[in-house]
C-alpha positions, -999 to +999 in steps of 0.1 A: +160+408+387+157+372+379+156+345+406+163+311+401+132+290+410+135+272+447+145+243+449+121+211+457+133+209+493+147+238+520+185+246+513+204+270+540+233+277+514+208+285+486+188+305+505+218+325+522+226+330+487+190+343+475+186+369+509+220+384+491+212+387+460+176+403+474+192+426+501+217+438+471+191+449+448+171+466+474+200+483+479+199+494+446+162+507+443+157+545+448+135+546+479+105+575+488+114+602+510+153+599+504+177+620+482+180+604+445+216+604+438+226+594+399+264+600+405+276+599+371+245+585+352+221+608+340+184+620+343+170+612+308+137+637+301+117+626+268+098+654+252+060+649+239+073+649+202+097+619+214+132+641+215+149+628+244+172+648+264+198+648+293+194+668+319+229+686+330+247+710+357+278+729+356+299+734+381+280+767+392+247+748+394+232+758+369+211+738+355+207+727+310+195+700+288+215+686+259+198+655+235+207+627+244 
């Protein structure tokens, strides 16, 4: 996240504008002690050798890699 640098005196609209953009990306940031959710992204595991793969589940649960 990139912020624009303050400006040279206090500004309510710019900072409204600023504790938005900051309370949006928090919401964004996987937090400790809560579920990770990845919806439909993907878990991305690299192997030692560099092969990257993603991590899958089927409908049963079970769990399976494919590369990625």
């Amino acid at each position: 996240m990139r912020l624009p640098d303050p400006p040279a005196r206090y500004i309510q609209s710019t900072e409204s504008v600023r504790n938005r953009q900051l309370v949006q990306a928090d919401a964004e940031n996987h937090k400790r002690d809560r579920d990770v959710e990845v919806g439909m992204g993907r878990v991305i595991l690299t192997a030692p050798n560099g092969t990257r793969y993603a991590l899958v589940v089927s409908n049963a649960g079970v769990l399976s890699t494919v590369t990625a």
